[in-house]
N, CA, C and O atoms as a GROMACS GRO file, in nm:
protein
  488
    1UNK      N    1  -0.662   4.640  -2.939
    1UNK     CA    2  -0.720   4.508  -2.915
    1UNK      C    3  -0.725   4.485  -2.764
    1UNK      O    4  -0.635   4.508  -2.684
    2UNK      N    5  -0.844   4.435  -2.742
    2UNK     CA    6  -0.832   4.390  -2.578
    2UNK      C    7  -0.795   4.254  -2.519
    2UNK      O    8  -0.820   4.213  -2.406
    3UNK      N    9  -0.722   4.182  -2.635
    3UNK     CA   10  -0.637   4.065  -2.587
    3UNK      C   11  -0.709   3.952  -2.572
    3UNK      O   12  -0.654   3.842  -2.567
    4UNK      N   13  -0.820   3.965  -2.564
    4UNK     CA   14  -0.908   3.843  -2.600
    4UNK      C   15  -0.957   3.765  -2.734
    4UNK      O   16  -1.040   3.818  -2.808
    5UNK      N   17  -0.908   3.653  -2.760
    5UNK     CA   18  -0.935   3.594  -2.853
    5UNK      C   19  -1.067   3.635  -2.971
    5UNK      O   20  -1.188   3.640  -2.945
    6UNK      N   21  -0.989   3.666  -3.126
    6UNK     CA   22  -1.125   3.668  -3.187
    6UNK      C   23  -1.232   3.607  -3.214
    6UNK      O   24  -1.183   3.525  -3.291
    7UNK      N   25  -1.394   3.569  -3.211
    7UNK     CA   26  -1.443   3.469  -3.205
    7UNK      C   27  -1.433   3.467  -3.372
    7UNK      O   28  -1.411   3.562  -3.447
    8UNK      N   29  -1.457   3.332  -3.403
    8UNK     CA   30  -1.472   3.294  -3.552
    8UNK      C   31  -1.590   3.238  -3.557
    8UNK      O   32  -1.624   3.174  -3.457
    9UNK      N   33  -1.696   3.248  -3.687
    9UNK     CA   34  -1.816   3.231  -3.712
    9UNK      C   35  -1.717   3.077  -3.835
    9UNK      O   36  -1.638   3.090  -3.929
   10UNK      N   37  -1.790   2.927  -3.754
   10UNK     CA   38  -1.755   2.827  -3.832
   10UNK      C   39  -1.900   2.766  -3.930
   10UNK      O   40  -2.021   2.750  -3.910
   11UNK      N   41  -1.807   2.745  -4.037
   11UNK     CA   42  -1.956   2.668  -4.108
   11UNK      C   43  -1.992   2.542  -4.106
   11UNK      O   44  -2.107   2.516  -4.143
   12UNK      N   45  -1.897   2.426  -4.060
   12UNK     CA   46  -1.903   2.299  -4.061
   12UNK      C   47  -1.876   2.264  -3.914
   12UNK      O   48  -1.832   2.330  -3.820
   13UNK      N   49  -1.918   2.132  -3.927
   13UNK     CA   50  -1.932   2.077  -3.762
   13UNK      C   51  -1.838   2.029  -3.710
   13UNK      O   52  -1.829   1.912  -3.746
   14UNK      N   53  -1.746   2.061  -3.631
   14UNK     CA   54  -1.617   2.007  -3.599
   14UNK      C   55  -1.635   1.820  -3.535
   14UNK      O   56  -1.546   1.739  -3.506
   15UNK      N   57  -1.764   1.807  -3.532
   15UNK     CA   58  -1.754   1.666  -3.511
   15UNK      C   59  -1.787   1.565  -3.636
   15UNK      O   60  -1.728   1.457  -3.632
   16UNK      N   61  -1.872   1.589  -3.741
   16UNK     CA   62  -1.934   1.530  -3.831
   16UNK      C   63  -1.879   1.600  -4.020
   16UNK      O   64  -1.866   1.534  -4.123
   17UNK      N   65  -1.860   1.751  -3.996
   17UNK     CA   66  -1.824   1.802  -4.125
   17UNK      C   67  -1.971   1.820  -4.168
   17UNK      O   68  -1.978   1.882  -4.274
   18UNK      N   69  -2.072   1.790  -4.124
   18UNK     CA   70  -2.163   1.840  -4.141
   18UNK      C   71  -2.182   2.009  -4.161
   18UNK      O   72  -2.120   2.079  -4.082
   19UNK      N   73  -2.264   2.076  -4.261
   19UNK     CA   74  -2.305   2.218  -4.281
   19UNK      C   75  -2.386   2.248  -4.166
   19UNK      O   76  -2.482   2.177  -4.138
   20UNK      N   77  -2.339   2.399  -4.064
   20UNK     CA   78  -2.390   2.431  -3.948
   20UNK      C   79  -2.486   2.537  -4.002
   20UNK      O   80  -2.480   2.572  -4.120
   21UNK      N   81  -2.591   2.596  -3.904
   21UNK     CA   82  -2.708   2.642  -3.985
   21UNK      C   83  -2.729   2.752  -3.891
   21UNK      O   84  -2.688   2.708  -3.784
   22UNK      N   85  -2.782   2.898  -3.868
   22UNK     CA   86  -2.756   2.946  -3.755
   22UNK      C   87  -2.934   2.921  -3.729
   22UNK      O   88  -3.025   2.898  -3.808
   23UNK      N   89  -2.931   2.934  -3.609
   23UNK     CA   90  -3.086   2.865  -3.521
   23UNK      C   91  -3.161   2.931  -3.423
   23UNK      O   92  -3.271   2.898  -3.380
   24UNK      N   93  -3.056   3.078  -3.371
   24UNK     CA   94  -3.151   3.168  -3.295
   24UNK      C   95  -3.039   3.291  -3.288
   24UNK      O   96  -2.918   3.301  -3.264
   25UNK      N   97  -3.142   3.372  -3.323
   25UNK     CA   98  -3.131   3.567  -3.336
   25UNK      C   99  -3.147   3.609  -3.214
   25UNK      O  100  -3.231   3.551  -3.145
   26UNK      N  101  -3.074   3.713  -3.159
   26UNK     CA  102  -3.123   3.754  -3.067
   26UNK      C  103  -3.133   3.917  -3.016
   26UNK      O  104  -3.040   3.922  -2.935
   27UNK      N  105  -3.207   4.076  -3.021
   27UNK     CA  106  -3.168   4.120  -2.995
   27UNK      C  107  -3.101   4.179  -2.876
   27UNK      O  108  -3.142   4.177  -2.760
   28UNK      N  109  -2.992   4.229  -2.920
   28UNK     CA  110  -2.915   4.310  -2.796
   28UNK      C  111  -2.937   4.450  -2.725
   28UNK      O  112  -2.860   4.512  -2.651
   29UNK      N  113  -3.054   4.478  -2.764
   29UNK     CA  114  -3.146   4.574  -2.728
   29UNK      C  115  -3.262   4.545  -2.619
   29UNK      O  116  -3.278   4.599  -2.510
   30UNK      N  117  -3.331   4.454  -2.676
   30UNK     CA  118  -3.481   4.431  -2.605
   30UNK      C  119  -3.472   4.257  -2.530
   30UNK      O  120  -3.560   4.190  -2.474
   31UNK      N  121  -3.387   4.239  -2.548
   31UNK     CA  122  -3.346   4.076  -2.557
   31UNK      C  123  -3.447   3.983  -2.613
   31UNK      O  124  -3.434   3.866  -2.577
   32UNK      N  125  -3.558   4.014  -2.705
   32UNK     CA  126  -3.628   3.918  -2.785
   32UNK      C  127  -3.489   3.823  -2.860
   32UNK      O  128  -3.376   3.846  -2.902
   33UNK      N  129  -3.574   3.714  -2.845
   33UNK     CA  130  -3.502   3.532  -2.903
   33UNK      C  131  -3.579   3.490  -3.013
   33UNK      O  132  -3.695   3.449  -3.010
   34UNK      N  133  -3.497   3.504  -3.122
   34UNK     CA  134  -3.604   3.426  -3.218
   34UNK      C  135  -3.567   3.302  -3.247
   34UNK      O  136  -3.444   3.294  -3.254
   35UNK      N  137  -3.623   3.198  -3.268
   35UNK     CA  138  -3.524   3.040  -3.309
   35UNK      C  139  -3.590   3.014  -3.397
   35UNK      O  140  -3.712   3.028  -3.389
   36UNK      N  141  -3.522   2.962  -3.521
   36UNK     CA  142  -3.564   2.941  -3.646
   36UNK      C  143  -3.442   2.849  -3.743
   36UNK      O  144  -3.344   2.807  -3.682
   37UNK      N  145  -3.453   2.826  -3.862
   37UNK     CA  146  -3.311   2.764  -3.920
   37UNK      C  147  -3.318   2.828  -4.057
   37UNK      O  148  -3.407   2.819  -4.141
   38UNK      N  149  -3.161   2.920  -4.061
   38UNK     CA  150  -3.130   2.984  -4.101
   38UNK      C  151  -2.966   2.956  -4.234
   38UNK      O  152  -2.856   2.971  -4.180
   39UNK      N  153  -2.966   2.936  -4.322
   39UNK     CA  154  -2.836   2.898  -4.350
   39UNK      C  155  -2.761   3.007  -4.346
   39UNK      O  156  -2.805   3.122  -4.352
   40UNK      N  157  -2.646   2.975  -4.334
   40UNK     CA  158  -2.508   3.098  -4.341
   40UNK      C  159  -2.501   3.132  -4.463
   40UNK      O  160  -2.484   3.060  -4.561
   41UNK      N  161  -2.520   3.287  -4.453
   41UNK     CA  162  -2.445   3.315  -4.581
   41UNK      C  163  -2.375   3.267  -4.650
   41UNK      O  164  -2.320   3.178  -4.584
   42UNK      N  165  -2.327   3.266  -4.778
   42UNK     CA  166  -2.228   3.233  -4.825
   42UNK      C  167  -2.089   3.301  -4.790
   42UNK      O  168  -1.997   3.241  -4.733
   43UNK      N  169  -2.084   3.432  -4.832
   43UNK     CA  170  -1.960   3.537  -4.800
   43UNK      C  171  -1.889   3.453  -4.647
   43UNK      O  172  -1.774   3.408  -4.644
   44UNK      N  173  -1.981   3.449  -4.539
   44UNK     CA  174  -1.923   3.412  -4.400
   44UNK      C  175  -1.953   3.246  -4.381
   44UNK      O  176  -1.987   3.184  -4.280
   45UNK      N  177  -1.922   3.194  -4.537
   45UNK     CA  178  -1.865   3.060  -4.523
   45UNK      C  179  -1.714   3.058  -4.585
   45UNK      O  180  -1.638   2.962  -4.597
   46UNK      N  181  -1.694   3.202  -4.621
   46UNK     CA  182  -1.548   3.188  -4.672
   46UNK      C  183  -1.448   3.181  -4.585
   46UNK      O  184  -1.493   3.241  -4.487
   47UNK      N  185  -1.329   3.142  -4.556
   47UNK     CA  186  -1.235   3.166  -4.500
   47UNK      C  187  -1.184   3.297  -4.466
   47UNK      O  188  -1.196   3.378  -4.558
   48UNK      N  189  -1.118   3.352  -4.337
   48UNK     CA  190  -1.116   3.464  -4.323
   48UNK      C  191  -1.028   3.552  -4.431
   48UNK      O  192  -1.062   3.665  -4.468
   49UNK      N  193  -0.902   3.478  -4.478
   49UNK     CA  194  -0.844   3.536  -4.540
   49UNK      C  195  -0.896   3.545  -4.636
   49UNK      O  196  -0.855   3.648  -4.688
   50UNK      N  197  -0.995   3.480  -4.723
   50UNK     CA  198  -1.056   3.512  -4.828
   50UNK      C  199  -1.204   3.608  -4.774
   50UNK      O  200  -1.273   3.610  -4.875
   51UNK      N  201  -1.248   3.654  -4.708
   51UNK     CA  202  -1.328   3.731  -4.650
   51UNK      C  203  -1.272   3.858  -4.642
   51UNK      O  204  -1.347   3.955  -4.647
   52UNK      N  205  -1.106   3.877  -4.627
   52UNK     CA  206  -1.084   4.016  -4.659
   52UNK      C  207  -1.069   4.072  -4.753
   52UNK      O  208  -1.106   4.185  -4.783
   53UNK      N  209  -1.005   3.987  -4.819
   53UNK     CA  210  -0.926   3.951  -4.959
   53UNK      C  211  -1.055   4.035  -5.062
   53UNK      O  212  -1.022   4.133  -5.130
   54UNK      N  213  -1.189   3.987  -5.064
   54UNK     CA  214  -1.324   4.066  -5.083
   54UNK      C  215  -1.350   4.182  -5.037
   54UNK      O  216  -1.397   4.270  -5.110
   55UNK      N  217  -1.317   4.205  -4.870
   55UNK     CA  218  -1.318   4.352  -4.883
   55UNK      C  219  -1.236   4.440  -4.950
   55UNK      O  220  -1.272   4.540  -5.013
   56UNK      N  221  -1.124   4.400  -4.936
   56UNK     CA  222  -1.023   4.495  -5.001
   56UNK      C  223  -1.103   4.508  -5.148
   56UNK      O  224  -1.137   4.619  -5.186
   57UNK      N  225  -1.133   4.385  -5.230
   57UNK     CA  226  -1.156   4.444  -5.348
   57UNK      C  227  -1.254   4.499  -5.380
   57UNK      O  228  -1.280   4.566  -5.479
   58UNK      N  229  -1.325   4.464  -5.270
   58UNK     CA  230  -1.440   4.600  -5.276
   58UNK      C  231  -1.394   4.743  -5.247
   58UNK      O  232  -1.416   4.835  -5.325
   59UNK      N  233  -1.338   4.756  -5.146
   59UNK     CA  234  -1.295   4.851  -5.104
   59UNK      C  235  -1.262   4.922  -5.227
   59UNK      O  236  -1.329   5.016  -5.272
   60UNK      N  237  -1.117   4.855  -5.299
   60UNK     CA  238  -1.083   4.920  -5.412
   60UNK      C  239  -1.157   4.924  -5.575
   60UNK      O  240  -1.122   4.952  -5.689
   61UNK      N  241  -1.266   4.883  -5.511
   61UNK     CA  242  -1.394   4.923  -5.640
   61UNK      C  243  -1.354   4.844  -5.719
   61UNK      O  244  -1.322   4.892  -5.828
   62UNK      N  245  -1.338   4.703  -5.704
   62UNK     CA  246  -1.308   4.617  -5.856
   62UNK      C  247  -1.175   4.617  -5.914
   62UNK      O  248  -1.145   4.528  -5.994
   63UNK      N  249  -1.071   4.729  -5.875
   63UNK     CA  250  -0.961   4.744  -5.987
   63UNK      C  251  -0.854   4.682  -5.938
   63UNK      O  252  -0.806   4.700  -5.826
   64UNK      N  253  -0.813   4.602  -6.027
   64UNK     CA  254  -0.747   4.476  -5.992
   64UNK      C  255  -0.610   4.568  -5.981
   64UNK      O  256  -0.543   4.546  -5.881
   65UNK      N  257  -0.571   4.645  -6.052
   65UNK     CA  258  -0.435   4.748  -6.004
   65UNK      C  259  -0.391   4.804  -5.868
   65UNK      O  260  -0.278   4.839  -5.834
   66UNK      N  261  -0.492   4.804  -5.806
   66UNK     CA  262  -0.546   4.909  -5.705
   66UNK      C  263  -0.461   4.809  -5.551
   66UNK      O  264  -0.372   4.833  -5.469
   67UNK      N  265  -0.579   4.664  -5.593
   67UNK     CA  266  -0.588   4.505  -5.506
   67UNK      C  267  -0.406   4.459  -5.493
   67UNK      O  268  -0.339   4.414  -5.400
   68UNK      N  269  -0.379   4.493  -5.617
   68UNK     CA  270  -0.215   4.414  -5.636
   68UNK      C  271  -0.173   4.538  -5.541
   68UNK      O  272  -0.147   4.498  -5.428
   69UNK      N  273  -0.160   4.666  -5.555
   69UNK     CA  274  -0.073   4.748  -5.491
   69UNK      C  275  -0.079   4.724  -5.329
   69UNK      O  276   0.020   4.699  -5.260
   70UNK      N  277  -0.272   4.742  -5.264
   70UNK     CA  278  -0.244   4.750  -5.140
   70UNK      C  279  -0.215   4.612  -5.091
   70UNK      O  280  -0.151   4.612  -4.986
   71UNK      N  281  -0.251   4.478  -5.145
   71UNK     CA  282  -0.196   4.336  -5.130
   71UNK      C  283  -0.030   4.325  -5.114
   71UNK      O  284   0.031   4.290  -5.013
   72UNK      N  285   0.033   4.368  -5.256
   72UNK     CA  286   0.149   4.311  -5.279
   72UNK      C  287   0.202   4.190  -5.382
   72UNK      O  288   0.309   4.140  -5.418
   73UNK      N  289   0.063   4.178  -5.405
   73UNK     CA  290   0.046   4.074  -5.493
   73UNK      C  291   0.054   4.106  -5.634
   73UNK      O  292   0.038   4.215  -5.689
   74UNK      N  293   0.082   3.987  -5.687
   74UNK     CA  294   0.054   4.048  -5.864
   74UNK      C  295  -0.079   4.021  -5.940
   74UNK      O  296  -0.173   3.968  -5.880
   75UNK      N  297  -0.088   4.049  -6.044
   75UNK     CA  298  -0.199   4.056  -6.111
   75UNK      C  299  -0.240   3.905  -6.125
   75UNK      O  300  -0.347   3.863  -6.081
   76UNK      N  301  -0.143   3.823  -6.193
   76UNK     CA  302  -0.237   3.669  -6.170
   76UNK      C  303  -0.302   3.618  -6.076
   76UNK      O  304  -0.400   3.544  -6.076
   77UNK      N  305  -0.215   3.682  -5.956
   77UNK     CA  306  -0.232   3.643  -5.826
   77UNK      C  307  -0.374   3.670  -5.775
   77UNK      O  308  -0.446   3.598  -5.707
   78UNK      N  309  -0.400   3.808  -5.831
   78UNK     CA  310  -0.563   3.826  -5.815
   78UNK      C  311  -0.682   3.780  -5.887
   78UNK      O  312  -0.804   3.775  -5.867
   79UNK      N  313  -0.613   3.754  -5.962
   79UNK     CA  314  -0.676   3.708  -6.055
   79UNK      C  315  -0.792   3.532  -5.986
   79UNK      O  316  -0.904   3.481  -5.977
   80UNK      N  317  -0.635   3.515  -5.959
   80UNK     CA  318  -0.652   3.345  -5.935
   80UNK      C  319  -0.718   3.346  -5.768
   80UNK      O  320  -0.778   3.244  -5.734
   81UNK      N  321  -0.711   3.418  -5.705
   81UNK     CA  322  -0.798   3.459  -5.558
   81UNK      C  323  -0.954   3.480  -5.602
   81UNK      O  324  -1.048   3.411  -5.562
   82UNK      N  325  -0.961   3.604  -5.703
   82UNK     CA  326  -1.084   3.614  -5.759
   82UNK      C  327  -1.191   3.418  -5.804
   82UNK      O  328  -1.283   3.355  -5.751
   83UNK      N  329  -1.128   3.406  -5.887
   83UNK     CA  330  -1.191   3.263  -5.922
   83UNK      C  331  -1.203   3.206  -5.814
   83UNK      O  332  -1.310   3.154  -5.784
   84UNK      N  333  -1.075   3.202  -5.715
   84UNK     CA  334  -1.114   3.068  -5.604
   84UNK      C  335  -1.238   3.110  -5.526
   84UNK      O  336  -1.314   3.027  -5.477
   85UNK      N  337  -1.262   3.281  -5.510
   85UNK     CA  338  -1.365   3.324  -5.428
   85UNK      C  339  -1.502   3.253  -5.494
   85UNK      O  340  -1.575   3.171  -5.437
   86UNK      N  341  -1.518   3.310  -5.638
   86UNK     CA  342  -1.636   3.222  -5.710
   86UNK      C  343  -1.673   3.077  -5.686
   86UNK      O  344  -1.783   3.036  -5.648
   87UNK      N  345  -1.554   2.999  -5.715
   87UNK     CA  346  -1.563   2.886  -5.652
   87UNK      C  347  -1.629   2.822  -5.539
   87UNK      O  348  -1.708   2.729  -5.525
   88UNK      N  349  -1.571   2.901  -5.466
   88UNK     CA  350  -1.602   2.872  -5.299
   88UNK      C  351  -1.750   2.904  -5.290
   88UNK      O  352  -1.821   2.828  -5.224
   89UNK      N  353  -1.806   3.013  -5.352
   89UNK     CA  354  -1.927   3.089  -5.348
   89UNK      C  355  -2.015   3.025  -5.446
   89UNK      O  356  -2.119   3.078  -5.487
   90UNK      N  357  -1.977   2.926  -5.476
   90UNK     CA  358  -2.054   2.887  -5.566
   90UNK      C  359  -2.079   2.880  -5.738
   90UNK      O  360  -2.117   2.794  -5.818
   91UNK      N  361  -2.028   3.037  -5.746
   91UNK     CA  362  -2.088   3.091  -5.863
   91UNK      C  363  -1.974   3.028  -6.005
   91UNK      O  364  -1.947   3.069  -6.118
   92UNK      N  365  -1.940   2.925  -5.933
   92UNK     CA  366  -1.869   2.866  -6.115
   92UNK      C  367  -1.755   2.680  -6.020
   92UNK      O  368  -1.680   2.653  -5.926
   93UNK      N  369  -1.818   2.622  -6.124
   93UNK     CA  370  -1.751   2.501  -6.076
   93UNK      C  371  -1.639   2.451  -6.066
   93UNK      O  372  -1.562   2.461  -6.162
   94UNK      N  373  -1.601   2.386  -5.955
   94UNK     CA  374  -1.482   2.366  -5.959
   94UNK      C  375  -1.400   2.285  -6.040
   94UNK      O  376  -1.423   2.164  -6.039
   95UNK      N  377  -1.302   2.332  -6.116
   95UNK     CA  378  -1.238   2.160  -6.204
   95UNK      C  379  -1.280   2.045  -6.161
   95UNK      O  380  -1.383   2.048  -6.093
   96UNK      N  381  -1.230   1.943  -6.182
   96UNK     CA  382  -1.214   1.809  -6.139
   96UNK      C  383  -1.124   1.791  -6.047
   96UNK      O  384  -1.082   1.904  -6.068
   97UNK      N  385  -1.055   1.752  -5.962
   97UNK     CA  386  -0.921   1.744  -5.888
   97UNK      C  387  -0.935   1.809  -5.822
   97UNK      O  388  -0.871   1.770  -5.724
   98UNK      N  389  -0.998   1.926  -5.792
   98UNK     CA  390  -0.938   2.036  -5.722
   98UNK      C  391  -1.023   2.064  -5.592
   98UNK      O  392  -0.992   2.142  -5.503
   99UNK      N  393  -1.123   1.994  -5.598
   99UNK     CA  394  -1.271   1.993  -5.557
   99UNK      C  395  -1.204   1.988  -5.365
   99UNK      O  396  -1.224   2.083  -5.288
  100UNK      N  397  -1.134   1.871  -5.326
  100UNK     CA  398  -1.085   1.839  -5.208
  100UNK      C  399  -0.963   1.950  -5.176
  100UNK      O  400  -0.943   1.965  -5.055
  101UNK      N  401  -0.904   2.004  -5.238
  101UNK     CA  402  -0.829   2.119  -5.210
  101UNK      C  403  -0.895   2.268  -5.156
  101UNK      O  404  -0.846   2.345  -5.073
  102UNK      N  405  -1.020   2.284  -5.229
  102UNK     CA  406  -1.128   2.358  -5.174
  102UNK      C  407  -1.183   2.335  -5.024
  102UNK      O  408  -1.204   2.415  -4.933
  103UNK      N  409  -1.194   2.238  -5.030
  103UNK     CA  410  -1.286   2.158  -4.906
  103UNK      C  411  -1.207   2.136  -4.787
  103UNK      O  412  -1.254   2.104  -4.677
  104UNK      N  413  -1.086   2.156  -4.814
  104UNK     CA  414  -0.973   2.187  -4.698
  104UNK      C  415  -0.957   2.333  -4.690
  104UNK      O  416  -0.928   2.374  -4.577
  105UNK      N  417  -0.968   2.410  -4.770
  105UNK     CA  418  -0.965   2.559  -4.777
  105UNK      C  419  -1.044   2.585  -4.678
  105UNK      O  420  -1.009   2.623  -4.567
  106UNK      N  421  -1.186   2.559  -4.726
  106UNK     CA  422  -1.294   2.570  -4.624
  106UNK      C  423  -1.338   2.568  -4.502
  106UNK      O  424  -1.413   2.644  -4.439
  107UNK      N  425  -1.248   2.412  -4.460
  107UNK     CA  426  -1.254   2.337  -4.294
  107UNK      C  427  -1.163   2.455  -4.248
  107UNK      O  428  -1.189   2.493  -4.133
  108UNK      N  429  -1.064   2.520  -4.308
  108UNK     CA  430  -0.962   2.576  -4.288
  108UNK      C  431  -0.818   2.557  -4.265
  108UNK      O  432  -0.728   2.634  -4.232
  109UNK      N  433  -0.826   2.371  -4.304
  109UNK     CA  434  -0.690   2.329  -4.326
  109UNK      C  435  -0.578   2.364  -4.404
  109UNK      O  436  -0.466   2.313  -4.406
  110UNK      N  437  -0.599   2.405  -4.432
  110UNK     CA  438  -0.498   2.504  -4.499
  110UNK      C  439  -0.542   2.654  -4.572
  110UNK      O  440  -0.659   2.684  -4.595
  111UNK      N  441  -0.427   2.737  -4.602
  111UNK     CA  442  -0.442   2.863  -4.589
  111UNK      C  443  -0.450   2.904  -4.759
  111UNK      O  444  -0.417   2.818  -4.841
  112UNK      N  445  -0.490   3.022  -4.798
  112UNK     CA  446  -0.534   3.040  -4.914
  112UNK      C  447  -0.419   3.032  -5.003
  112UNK      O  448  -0.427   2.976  -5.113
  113UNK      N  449  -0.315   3.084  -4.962
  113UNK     CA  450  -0.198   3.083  -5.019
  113UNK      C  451  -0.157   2.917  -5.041
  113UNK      O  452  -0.114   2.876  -5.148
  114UNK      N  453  -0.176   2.836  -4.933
  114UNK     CA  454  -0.143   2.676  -4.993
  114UNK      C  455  -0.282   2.658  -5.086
  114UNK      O  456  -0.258   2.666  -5.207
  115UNK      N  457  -0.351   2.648  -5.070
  115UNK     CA  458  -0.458   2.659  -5.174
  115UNK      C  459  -0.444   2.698  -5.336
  115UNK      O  460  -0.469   2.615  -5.423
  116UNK      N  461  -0.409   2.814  -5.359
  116UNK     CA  462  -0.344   2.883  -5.486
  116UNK      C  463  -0.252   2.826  -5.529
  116UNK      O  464  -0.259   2.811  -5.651
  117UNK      N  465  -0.119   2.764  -5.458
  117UNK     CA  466  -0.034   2.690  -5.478
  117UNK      C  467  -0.058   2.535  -5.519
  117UNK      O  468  -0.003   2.479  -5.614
  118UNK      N  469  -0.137   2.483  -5.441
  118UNK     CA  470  -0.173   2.356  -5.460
  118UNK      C  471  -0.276   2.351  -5.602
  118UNK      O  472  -0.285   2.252  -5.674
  119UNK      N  473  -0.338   2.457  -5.621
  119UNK     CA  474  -0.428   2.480  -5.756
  119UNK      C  475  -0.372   2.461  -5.883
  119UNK      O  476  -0.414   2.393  -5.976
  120UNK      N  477  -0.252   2.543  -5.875
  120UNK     CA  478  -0.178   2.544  -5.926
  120UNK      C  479  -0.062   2.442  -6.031
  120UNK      O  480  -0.014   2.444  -6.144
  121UNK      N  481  -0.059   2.356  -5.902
  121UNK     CA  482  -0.056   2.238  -5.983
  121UNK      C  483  -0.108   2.146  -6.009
  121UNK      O  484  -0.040   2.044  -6.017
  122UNK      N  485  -0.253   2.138  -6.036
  122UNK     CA  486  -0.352   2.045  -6.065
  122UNK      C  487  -0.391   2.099  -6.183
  122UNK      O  488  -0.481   2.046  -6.248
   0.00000   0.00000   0.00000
């Protein structure tokens, strides 16, 4: 590492909470600028720790055996990471209650692990 801070790609507006949109491409080759409005992916609206949390299980091809070993985690545990990823991504709704526990996940107020925990008991 060269000791300089990692940059983080944010999705919300640190002044409003407003959804940020990306607005100009640029290459690092020819230096053409394109400006346009673009939404963020989904994947790189996740939180970082849930951004790896995906690679790994990609990495380990889906097998939730595989995720617990190089994690440390147990099987519910992935289980319940898996769903929150859906969640976050869209692809399945959130309970009732739980909706603002997400939405702090997100801003990044808290960490996935308080997240799971706090899920937990709702």
């Amino acid at each position: 590492m060269s000791g300089k801070p990692q940059k983080k790609l944010i999705s919300r507006c640190p002044f409003c909470e407003g959804k940020l949109e990306i607005s100009r491409l640029g290459c690092a080759h020819c230096d053409t600028l394109i400006e346009t409005t673009l939404p963020i992916p989904p994947f790189f609206r996740l939180p970082a720790d849930m951004q790896e949390f995906v690679m790994i299980f990609l990495r380990c091809q889906g097998k939730i055996r595989d995720v617990e070993k190089e994690l440390g985690i147990s099987y519910p545990t992935v289980i319940k990471r898996l769903d929150l990823v859906n969640v976050l991504l869209g692809n399945q709704a959130a309970p009732s209650g739980r909706k603002d526990i997400l939405e702090q996940l997100e801003r990044g107020e808290i960490t996935v692990q308080e997240a799971t925990q706090l899920l937990k008991n709702t």
